[in-house]
C-alpha positions in Angstrom: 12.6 -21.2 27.9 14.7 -19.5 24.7 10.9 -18.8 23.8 11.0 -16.0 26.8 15.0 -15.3 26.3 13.7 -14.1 23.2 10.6 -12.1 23.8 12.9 -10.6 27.1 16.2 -9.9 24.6 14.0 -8.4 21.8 12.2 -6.0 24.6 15.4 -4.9 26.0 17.1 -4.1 22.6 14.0 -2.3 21.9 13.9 -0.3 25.1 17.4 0.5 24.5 16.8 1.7 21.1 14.1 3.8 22.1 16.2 5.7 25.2 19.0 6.3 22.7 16.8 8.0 20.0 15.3 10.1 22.6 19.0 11.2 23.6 20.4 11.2 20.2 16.8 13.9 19.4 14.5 14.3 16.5 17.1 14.5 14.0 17.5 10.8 14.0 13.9 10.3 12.5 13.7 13.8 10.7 16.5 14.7 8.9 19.4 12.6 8.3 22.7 13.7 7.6 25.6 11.3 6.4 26.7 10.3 9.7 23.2 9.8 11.4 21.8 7.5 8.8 25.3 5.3 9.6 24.5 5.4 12.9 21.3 4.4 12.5 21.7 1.1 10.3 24.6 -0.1 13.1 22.3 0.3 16.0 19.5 -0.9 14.2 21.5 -3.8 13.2 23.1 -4.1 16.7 19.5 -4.3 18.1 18.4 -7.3 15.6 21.0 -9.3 16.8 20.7 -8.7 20.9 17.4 -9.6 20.0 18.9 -13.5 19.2 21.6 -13.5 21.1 20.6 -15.6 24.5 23.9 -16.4 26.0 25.5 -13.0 26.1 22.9 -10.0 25.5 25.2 -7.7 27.5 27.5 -7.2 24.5 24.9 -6.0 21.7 23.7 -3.8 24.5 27.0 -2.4 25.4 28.1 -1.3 21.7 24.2 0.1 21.6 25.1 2.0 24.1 28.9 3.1 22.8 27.2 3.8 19.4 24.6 6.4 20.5 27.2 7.9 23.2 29.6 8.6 20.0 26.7 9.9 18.3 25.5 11.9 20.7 28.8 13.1 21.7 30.0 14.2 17.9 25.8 16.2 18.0 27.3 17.9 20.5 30.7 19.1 19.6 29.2 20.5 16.2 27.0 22.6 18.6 29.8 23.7 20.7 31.6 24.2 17.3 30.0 25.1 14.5 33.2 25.0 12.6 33.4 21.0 12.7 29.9 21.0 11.3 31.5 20.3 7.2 33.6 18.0 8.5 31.6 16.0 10.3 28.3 16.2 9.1 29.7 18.0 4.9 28.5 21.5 3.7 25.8 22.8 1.7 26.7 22.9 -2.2 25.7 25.2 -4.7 24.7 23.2 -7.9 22.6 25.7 -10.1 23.0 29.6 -9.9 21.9 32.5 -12.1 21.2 30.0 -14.7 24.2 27.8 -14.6 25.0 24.4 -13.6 27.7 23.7 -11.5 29.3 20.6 -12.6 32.2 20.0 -9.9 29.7 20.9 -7.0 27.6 17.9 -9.0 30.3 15.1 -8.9 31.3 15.9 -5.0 27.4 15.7 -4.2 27.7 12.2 -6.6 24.7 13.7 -8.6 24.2 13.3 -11.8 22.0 15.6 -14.2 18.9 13.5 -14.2 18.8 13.0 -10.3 19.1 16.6 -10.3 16.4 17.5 -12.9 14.1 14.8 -10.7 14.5 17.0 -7.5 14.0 19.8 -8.8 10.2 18.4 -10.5 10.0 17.0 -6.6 10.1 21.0 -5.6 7.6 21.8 -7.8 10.0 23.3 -10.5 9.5 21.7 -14.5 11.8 24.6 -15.7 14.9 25.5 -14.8 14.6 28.8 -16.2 12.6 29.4 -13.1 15.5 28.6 -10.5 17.6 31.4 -9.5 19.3 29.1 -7.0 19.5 25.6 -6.2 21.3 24.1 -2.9 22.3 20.6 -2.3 21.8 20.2 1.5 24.0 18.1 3.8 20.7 16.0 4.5 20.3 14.8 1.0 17.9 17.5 0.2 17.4 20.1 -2.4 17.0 24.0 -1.3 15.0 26.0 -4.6 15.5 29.8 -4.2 12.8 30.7 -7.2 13.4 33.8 -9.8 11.6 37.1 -8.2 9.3 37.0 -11.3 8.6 33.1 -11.1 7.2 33.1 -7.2 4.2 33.2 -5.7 3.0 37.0 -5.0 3.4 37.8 -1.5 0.5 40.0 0.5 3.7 42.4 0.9 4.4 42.8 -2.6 0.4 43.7 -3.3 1.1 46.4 -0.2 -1.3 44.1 1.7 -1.6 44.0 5.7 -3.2 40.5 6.4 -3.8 39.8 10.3 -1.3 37.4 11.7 -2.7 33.5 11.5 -2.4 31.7 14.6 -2.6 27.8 15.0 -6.2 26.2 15.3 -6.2 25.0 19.1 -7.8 20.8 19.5 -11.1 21.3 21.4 -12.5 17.6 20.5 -10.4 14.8 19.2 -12.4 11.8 18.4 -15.3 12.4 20.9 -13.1 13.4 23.6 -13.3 17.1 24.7 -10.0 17.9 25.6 -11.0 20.7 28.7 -7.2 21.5 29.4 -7.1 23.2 25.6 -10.6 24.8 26.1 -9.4 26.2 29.9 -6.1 27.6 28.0 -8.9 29.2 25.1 -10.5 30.6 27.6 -13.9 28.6 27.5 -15.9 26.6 29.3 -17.8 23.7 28.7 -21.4 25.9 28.6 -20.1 27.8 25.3 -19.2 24.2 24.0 -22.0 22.8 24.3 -23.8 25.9 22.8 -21.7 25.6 19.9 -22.3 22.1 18.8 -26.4 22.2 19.2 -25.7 25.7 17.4 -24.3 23.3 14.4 -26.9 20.8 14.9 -24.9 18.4 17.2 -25.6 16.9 20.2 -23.0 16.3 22.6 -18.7 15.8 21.6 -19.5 12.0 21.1 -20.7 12.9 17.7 -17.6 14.7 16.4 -14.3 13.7 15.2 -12.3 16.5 15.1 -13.1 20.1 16.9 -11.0 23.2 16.1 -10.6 26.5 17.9 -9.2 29.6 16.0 -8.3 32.6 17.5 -11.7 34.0 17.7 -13.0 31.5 19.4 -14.9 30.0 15.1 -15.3 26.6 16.2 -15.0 24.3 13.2 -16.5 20.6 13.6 -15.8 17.4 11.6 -18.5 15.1 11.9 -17.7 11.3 12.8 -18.4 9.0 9.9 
């Protein structure tokens, strides 16, 4: 019988979890600031123990509940006003611009020069002489504004005029023609079929992955 209190508690908690992340948005999972990944532990450690607790399960569930409305209600007050945002969730700090380090913006993001070299080799950058300017994020995360001379050439700085890419549309995922995507291309199931014996196929079964690009270039990965 406390067998299937269990499997019903841990079910319930787990439902309840999964209702408040879907309120509380993407964020939750994505990008954490201070106050979300707080959040997060409490309800997650809320949620372990309704899963145990056989006699009274209502309470866990209840300050579950109070946790995500408080969360969700402090989500929206930053939208409303954007002025609460730094206190609430803390502002962006500037720790490196024009080639200096800014040491008091360091110490309130409690960073220390090698955690700050280390994300900056996580962006890619090795030399600091590179960085015009560097951002500590509220989320934990570090912004790299390169040097002009140190990016990546851009088809605008070679007086280039590239046509606009567009996202490759999903005509087969693993053997399964998906016909809504090819109706919204524009195609039918005739050109399809055309285009796989075209690549030496013979029907979807045989393909893992189908892409559509804008012009209608199908491009096929085989299954193994």
């Amino acid at each position: 019988m406390n067998i299937i209190k269990v499997i019903l508690t841990s079910v319930f908690s787990a439902l309840i979890l999964f209702i408040i992340a879907k309120i509380m948005g993407h964020r939750q999972v994505s990008q954490l600031d201070f106050f979300d990944y707080i959040t997060g532990i409490t309800i997650g450690s809320i949620a372990a123990e309704m899963a145990t607790e056989l006699e009274t399960p209502w309470k866990p569930a209840i300050a579950m509940v109070i946790y995500g409305a408080i969360a969700f209600s402090l989500n929206l007050i930053t939208s409303k006003f954007p002025r609460t945002r730094k206190y609430i969730n803390g502002s962006p700090a500037i720790l490196m611009n024009g080639g200096k380090l800014y040491r008091k913006n360091m110490k309130k993001a409690k960073l220390d020069l090698s955690e700050f070299l280390m994300m900056c080799r996580e962006e890619g950058y090795f030399d600091l002489n590179d960085i015009q300017t560097a951002v500590f994020e509220n989320n934990g995360k570090l912004t790299v504004l390169p040097k002009s001379l140190t990016r990546p050439a851009t088809p605008e700085d070679l007086k280039l005029n590239p046509k606009e890419d567009n996202i490759n549309t999903e005509i087969i995922m693993d053997g399964r023609i998906l016909e809504d995507n090819l109706k919204r291309m524009g195609l039918d199931l005739t050109w399809l079929n055309k285009q796989l014996k075209a690549q030496g196929y013979r029907n979807a079964k045989e393909i893992y992955l189908g892409l559509c690009d804008k012009d209608n270039q199908l491009s096929l990965f085989a299954l193994q």
